[in-house]
C-alpha positions in Angstrom: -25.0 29.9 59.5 -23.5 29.2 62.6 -23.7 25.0 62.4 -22.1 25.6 59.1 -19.0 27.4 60.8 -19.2 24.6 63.4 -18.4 21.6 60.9 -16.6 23.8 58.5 -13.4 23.9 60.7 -13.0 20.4 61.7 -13.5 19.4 58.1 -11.1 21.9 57.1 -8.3 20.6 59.7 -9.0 16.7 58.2 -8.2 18.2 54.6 -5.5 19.9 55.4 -4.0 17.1 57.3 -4.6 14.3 54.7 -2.1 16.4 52.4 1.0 16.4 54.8 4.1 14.9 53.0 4.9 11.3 54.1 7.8 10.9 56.2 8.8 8.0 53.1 9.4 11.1 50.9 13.2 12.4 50.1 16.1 11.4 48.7 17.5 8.7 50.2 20.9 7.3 49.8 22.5 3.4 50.1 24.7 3.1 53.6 26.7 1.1 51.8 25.7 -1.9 54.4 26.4 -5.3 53.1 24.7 -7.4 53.3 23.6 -11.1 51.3 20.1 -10.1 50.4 20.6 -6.5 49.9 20.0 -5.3 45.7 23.6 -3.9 45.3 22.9 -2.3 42.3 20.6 0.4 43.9 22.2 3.4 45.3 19.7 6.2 45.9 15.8 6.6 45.9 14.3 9.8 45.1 10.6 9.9 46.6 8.7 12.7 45.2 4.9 14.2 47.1 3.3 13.6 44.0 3.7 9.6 44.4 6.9 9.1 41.8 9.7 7.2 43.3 13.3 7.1 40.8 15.3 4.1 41.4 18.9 4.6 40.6 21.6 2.4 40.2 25.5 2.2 40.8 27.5 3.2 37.7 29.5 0.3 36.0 32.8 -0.6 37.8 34.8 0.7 34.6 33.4 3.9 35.6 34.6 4.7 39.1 33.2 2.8 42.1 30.2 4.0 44.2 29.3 6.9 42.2 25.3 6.3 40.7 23.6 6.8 37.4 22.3 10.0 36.4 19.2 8.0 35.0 16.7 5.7 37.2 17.0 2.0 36.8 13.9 1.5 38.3 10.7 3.9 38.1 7.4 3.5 40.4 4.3 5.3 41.5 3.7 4.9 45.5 0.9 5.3 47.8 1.0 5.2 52.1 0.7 2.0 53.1 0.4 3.5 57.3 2.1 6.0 58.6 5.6 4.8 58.3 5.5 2.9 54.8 5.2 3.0 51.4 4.1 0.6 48.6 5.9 1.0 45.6 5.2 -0.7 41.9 7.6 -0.3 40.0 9.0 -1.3 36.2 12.8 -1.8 35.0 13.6 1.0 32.6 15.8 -1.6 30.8 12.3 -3.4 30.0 8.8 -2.0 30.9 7.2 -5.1 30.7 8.5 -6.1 34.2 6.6 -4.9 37.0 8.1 -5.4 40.7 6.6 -4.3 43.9 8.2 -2.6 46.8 7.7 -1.4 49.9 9.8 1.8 51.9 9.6 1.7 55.8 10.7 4.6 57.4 12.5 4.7 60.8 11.6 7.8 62.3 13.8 7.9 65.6 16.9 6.8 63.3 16.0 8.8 60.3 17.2 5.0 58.3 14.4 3.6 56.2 14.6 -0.1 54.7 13.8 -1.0 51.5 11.8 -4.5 51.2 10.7 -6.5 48.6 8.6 -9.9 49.2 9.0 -9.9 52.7 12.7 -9.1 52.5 14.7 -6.5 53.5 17.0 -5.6 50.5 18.8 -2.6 51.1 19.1 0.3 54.0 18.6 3.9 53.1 19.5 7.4 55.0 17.4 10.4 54.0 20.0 12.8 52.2 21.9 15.9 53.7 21.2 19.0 51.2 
């Protein structure tokens, strides 16, 4: 009974942390940084625990400047790629049929995360103030 106790506890402290949120998930707004590769259209990430990510988009410039959609543009499923990014696939809800990959690396001294696609850095993020 003992041994049992012995491994229980270490087995126990390897479950419990393999289920600690990744630092990727939030909601995570544009800096507005320009820059020549950077996807303009996206202004916000929302990156849930349970592996969703929403994509959204800026609204239409008829429609006030800056301010985003209510609906996702883009929506993915992630996993941990290490401890500091995420892999995102992803389809266009303007058309299922196309898939795009992702990934979200998070800065943790800056508290910025990047947003890259094919080797590419196409837009900077900041976790959002609630």
């Amino acid at each position: 009974m003992k041994m049992i106790r012995m491994f229980a506890l270490p087995a126990l402290a390897v479950l419990l942390m393999a289920c600690s949120a990744h630092p990727g998930a939030g909601n995570w707004v544009a800096t507005g940084e320009q820059h020549s590769d950077f996807i303009k259209e996206f202004s916000k990430l929302q990156v849930t625990f349970e592996g969703r990510t929403n994509i959204f988009g800026q609204k239409e410039a008829s429609q006030n400047s800056g301010d985003s959609t209510n609906e996702a543009i883009r929506r993915c499923f992630w996993r941990g790629m290490d401890a500091q990014t995420i892999v995102m696939t992803c389809v266009q809800a303007a058309d299922t049929e196309i898939e795009e990959s992702f990934q979200l690396r998070v800065d943790g001294d800056s508290g910025f995360a990047e947003l890259i696609k094919d080797g590419v850095v196409v837009g900077r993020f900041e976790r959002q103030k609630i």
